[in-house]
C-alpha positions as CSV (number, residue, x, y, z in Angstrom):
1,X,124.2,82.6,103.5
2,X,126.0,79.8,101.2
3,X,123.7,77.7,101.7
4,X,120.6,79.1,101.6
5,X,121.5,81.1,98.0
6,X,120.2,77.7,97.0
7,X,116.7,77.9,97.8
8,X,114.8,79.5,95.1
9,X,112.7,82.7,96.1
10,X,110.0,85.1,94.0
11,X,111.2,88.6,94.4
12,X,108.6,91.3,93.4
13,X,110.1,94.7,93.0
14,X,108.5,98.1,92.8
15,X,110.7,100.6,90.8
16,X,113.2,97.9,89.7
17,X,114.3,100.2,86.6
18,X,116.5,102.0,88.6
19,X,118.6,103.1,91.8
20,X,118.3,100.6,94.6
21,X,115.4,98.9,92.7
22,X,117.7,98.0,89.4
23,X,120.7,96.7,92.1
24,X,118.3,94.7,94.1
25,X,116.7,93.3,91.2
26,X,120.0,92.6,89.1
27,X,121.6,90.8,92.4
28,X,118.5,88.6,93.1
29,X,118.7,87.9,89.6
30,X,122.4,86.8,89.4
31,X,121.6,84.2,92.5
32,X,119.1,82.6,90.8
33,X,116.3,83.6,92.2
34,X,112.7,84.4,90.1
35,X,112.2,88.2,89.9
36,X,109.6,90.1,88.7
37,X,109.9,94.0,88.4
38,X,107.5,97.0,88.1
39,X,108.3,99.4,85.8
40,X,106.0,102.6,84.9
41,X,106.3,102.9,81.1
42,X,107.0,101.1,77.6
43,X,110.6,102.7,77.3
44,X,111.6,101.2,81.2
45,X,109.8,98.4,80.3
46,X,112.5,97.6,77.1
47,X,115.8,99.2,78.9
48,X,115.0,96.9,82.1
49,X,114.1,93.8,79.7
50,X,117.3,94.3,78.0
51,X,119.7,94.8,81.2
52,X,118.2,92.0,82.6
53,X,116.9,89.4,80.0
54,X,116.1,87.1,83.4
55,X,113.7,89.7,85.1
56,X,110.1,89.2,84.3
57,X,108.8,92.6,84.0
58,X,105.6,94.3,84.9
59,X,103.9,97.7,83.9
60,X,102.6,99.1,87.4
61,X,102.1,103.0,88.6
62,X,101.8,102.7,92.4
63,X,99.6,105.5,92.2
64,X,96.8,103.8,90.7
65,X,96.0,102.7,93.3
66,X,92.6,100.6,92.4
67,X,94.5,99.0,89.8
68,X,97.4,97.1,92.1
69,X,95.4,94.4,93.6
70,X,94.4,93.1,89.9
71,X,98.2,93.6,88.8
72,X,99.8,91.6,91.9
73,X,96.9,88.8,90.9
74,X,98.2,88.8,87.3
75,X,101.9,88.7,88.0
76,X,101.2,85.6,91.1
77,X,99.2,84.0,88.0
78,X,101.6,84.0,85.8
79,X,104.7,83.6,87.4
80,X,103.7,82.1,90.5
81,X,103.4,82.8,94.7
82,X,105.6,85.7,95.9
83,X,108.3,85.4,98.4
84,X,109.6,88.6,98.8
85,X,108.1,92.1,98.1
86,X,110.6,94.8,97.7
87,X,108.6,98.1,98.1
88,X,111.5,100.6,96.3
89,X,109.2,102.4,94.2
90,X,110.0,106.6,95.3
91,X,111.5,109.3,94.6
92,X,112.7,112.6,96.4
93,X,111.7,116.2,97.3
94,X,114.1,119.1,97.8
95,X,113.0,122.5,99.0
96,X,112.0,124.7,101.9
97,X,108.9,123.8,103.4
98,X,107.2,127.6,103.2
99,X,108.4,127.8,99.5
100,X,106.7,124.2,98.5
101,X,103.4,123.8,97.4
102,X,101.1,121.7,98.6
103,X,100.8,119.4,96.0
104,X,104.1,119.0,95.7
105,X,103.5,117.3,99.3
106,X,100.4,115.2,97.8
107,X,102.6,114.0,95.1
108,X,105.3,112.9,97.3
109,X,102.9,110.9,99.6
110,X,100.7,109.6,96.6
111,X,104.0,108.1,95.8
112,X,106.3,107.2,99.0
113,X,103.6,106.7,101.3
114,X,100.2,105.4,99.7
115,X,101.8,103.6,97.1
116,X,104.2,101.6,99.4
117,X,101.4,101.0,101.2
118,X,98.6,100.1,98.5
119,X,101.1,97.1,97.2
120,X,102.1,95.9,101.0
121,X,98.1,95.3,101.2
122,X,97.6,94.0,97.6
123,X,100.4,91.0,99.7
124,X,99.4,90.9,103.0
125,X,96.2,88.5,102.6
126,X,98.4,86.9,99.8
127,X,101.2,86.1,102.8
128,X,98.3,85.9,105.9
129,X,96.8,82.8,103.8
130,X,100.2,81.3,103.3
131,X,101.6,81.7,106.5
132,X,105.0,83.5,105.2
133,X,106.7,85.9,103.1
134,X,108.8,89.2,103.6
135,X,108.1,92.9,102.8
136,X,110.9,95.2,102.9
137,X,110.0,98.9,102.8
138,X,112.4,100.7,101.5
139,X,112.6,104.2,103.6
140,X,115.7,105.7,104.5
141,X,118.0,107.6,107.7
142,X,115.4,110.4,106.0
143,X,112.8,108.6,107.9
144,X,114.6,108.4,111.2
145,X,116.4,111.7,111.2
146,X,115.6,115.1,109.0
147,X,117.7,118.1,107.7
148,X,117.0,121.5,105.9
149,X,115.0,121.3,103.1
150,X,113.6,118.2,102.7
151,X,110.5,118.1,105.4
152,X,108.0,116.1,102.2
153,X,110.5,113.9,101.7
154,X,111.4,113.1,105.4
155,X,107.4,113.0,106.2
156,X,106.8,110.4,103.6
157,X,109.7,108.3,105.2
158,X,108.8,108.9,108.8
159,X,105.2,108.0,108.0
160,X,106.2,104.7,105.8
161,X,108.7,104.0,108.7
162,X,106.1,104.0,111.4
163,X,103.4,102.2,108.5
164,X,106.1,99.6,108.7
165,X,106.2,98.9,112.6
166,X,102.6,98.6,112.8
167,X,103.0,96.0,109.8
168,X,105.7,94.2,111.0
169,X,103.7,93.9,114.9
170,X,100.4,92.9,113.1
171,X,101.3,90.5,110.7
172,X,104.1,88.6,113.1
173,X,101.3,86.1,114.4
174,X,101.2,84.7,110.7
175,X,104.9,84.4,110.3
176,X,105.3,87.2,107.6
177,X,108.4,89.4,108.0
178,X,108.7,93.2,107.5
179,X,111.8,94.7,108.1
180,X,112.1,99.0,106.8
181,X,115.8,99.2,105.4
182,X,117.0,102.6,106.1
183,X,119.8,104.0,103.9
184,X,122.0,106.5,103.8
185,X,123.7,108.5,101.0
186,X,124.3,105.8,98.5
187,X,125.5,106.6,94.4
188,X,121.9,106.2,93.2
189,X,120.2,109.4,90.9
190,X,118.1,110.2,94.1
191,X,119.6,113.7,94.7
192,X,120.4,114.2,90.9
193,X,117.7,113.8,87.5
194,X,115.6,112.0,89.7
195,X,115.0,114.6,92.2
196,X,111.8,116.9,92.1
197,X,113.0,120.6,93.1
198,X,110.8,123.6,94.3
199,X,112.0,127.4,92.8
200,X,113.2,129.3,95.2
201,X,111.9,132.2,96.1
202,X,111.9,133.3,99.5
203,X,115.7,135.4,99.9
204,X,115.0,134.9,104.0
205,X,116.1,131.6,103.3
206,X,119.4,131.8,101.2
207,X,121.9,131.5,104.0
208,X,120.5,128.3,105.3
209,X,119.7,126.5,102.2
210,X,121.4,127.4,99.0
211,X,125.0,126.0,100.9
212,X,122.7,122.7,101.3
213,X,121.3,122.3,98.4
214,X,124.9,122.9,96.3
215,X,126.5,120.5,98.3
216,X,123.8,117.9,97.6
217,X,124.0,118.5,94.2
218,X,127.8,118.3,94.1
219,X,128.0,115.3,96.0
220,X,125.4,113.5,93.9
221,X,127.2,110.6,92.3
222,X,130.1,110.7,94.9
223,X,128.4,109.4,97.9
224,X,130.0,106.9,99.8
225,X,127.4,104.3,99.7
226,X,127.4,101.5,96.7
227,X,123.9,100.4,96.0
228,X,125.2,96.7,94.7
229,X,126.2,96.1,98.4
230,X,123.4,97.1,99.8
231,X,122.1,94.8,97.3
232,X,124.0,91.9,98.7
233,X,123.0,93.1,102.3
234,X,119.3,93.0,101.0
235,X,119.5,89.5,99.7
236,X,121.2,88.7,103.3
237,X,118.1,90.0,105.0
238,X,115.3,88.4,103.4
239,X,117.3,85.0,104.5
240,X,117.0,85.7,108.2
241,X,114.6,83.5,110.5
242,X,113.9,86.5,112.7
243,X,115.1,90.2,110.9
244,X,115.2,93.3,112.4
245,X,112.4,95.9,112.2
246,X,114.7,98.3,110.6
247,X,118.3,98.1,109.0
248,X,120.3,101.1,108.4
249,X,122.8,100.6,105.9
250,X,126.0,102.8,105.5
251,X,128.2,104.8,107.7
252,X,126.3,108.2,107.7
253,X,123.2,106.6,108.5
254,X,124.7,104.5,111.1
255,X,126.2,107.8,112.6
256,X,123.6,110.2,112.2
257,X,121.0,108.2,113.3
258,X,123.3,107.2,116.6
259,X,123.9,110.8,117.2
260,X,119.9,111.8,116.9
261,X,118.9,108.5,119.4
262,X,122.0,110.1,121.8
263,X,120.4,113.7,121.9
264,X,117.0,112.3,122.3
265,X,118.1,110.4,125.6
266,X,119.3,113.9,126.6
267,X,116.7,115.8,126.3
268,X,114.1,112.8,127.5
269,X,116.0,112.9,130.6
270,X,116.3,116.5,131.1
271,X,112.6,117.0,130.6
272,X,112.1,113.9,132.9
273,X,110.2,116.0,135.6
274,X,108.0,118.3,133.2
275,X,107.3,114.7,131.5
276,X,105.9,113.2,134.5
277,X,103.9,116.0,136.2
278,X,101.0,115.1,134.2
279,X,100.4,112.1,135.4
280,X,97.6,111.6,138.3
């Protein structure tokens, strides 16, 4: 990693405001590297210009989706070819699954899931034409594991997670890398301001969630996890000749998704009869 600090990359950041997007963006920066980072509004626009006088910032809503090819054109124009595309840009559901509405779903999805997706494939010709660059799609152990009360949030990162396979398999052949980084519980706002919350209102489900939900919120700000080394860790990956199709990063993801992998190898093998008696 010393040496290679010295070769100058083009970081484009979704979300780079805040949370992982702010750390990522403020480490690339402080290596030297070129960064430009989206931003959704006038007021995030001046705090993020003023944190970091380096970054180049850009006005972007991953949801508008038509508009992010012609936005990705402006910002290569301007700044030049892109190295690296952090897809950060996201944001968290909390409540039971009967008690949420629907477009609570759509709005999570619009978000996590098209939006990742809509600027991966504003780059992907950009990256197929030049024979490199790397994506990393931020998802998290919420896309590799679930719990109580969070199934939108957890279906947005499973389906970005698998999204991000398929990417990484078909654009491989043109020497562009995509690597989903996975974290854990890390001190970002994600289960605090920045978290959307359905009412409650089902009483069948007290007993199983409220104890959840007030220790997420107590815990919010506590969590193990510091988002300037998984910064750093970032910055590590997107030097790798050949980086894995998925990192987790800190201790509870590391364990929980261990644990999940362990009693899927169980029950595989224990169904391992059933499983094959459909065959011929």
């Amino acid at each position: 990693m010393k040496g290679s600090r010295l070769m100058i990359k083009r970081f484009f950041i979704t979300g780079a405001n805040s949370g992982f997007g702010f750390a990522i963006a403020k480490a690339a920066v402080d290596a030297g590297h070129i960064v430009i980072g989206t931003v959704r509004s006038d007021a995030a626009r001046a705090y993020l210009t003023s944190e970091l006088p380096g970054l180049c910032p850009v006005q972007m809503d991953v949801t508008d989706f038509d508009a992010i090819p012609d936005i990705v054109a402006t910002a290569e124009h301007d700044f030049g070819p892109v190295d690296v595309l952090i897809n950060n840009a996201g944001y968290g559901h909390e409540g039971v699954l009967e008690e949420s509405p629907l477009d609570e779903m759509r709005r999570q999805f619009d978000v996590n899931v098209f939006g990742a997706t809509a600027v991966a494939k504003a780059f992907l010709p950009r990256f197929r034409q030049r024979r490199s660059g790397s994506i990393v799609n931020i998802t998290s152990m919420g896309g590799l594991i679930t719990m109580p009360g969070i199934a939108y949030y957890c279906g947005s990162k499973f389906a970005l997670q698998g999204i991000s396979e398929v990417m990484r398999a078909e654009m491989a052949p043109f020497g562009v890398h995509v690597t989903a980084v996975c974290p854990g519980s890390f001190r970002t706002d994600w289960a605090g301001r920045s978290m959307v919350r359905t009412d409650r209102s089902i009483p069948d489900y007290d007993t199983l969630f409220e104890p959840i939900r007030k220790a997420r919120l107590e815990k919010s700000g506590k969590q193990l996890g510091n988002p300037d080394k998984l910064a750093l860790a970032v910055l590590e990956l997107v030097e790798m000749d050949n980086p894995p199709a998925q990192l987790l990063l800190g201790s509870d993801a590391y364990q929980l998704v261990s644990d999940k992998l362990n009693r899927m190898q169980d029950e595989i093998a224990r169904y391992k009869n059933l499983t094959l008696s459909t065959d011929g």
